[in-house]
Structure formats: structure tokens, C-alpha cells
C-alpha positions in Angstrom: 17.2 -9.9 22.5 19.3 -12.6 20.6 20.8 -10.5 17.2 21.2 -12.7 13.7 23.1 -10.7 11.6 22.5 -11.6 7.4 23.3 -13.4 5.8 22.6 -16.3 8.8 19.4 -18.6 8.8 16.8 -17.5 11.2 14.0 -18.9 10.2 12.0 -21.7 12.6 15.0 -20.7 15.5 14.0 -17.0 16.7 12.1 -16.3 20.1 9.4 -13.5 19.6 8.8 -10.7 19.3 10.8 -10.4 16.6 12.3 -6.9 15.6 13.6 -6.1 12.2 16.4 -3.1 11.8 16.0 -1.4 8.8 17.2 1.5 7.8 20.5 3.7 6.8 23.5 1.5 6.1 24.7 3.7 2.7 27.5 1.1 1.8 29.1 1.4 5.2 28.9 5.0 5.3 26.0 5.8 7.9 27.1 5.5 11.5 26.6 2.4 13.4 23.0 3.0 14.4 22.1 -0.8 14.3 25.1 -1.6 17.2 23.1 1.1 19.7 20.0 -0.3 18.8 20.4 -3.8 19.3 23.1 -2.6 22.7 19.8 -0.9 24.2 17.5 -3.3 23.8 19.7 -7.0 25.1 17.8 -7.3 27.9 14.4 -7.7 26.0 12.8 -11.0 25.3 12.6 -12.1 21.1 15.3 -12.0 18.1 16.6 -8.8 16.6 17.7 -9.4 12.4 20.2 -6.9 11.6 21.2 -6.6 7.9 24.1 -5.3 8.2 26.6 -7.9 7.4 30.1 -8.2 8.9 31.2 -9.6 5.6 29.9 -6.8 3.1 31.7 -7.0 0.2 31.8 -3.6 -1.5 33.0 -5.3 -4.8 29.7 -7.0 -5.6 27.4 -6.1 -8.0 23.9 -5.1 -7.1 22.4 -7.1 -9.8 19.2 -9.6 -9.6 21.9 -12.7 -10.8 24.7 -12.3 -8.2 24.0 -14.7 -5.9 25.6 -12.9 -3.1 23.2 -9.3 -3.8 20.3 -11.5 -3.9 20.7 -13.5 -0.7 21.3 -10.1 1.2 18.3 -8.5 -0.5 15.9 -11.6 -0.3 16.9 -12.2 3.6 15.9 -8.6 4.4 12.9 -8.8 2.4 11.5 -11.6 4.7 13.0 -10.2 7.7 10.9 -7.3 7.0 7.7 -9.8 5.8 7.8 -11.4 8.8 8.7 -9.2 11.8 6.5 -8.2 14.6 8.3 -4.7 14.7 10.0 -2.8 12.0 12.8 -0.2 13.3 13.6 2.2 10.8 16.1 5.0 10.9 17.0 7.8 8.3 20.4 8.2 8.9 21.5 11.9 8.6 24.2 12.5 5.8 22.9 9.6 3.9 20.8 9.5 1.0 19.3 5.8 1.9 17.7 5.3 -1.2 17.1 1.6 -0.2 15.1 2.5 3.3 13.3 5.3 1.5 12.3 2.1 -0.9 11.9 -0.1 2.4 9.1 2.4 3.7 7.0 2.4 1.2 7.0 -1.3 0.9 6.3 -1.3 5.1 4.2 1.4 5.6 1.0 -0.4 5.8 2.8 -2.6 8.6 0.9 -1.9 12.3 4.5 -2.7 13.2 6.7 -0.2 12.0 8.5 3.0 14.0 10.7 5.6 11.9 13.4 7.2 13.0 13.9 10.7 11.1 15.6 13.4 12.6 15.3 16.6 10.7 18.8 16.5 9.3 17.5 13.5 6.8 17.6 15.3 3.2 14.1 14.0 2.8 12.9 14.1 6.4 9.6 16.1 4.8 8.6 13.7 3.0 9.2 10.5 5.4 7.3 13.1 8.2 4.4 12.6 5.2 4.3 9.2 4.4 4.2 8.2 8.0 1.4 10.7 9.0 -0.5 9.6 6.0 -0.1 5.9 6.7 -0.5 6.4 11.0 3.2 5.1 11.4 4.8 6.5 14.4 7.8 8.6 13.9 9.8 9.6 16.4 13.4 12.0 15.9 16.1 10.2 18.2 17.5 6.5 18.2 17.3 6.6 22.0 13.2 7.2 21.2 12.9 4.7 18.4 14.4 2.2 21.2 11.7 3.0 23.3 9.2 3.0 21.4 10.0 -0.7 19.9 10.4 -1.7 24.3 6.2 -0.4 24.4 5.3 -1.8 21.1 7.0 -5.4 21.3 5.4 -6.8 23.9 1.9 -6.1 22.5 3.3 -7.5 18.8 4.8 -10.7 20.7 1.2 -12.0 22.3 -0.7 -11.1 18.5 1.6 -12.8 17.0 1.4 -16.0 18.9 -2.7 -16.7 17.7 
């Protein structure tokens, strides 16, 4: 898979599936989950989007009128609008308000898979919300990867009609 990082234009240029990674980033303080993902899964066809920017800039402010927080947050948005397959992972030792915020905007998504060990502060209530909504959960990155491999292909031929 090809990996556009944000804030770069992907729209019109990506080969399908395509995979959004959502999930723990906590300001640069969850581990580099999104590296191992997108490393596991280079040999598959379609376009990974991975918001998390090499050129993060701590110093912004997360308000609606900086330009620079509302490129980020709008590119993930439609990453997330328009993905075949929605990788989410609950970083232990994060709080992740924002992916906590991301699932319940995606949970009604056929496409998403959560990761959510049991170390997650909230793990209960993601374990909840994705039985509730029939959104496969699974405890390891390794099985999130896997997961995405069975799911893609299926998401990549629906998505061409």
C-alpha cells in the first residue's frame, strides 16, 4: 500500500482499497502504532492515509480559526468519510480523547476494525460500543493488520460499483 501522510492531497490519486489509520496519536505521546501498521501491510494493493504528520507542530492552537488545526482536522475527517476500511487503535497509556470522539462518529461504518487491548483506560466502554454497533474488535496491532488484509479486498470490489 502506497502511505499519504496529512497534511498531503489525496484525493482523485489513491488506488483502492483505501485504508484509513485512526486512532492514538496523544500529541506525539502514543507509540508509533501507525509505522507497524502501514510496515505490515506494503505489500497490499490500495492507499493507506496516516494522520500523523511529520511536521506536527505542538505550538498550534486547536481552535476552529487556525488554519493549520483545521486542515489536519478536516483532512482526517474525509479520510475517515471516505475510506473503505477504518483502522482504529486505543493506544494503552493514552487518554485519546480524539479517537474515542472518532468512534462514535465511525461506528456505523461496515468498514471499521478497533484495536483495544485491555490496558486502554476505557477499553469497557470501546468493548461496548463496538458490540453494540457489530464492529469488530480485536486486542493486538498484529490482529488489527490482519483483520484489515481479510476485510480490504472485499471493501476494494464494493467500492468500485
Amino acid at each position: 500500500m502506497r502511505e499519504i501522510k496529512a497534511p498531503h492531497r489525496w484525493r482523485g490519486s489513491c488506488a483502492r482499497p483505501l485504508a484509513f489509520l485512526a486512532g492514538s496519536i496523544e500529541m506525539g505521546g502514543a507509540p508509533p502504532w501507525q509505522r507497524d501498521v502501514v510496515r505490515a501491510l506494503r505489500r497490499e494493493p490500495g492507499t493507506i492515509l496516516n494522520p500523523r504528520r511529520d511536521d506536527w507542530d505542538s505550538s498550534w492552537e486547536q481552535r476552529a480559526d487556525n488554519p493549520q488545526f483545521r486542515e489536519q482536522v478536516e483532512w482526517e475527517l474525509d479520510g475517515m468519510c471516505r475510506a473503505d476500511v477504518v483502522l482504529m487503535w486505543f493506544a494503552p497509556g493514552t487518554k485519546s480523547p480524539i479517537t474515542l470522539l472518532e468512534l462514535g462518529l465511525s461506528s456505523a461504518n461496515r468498514g471499521l476494525i478497533v484495536g483495544c487491548p485491555d490496558g486502554f483506560w476505557r477499553s469497557g466502554n470501546v468493548h461496548i460500543v463496538c458490540e453494540r454497533m457489530g464492529v469488530p474488535m480485536v486486542k493486538t496491532t498484529s490482529d488489527l493488520v490482519s483483520l484489515a488484509k481479510a476485510m480490504m479486498p472485499a471493501h476494494a470490489r464494493s467500492s468500485r460499483k
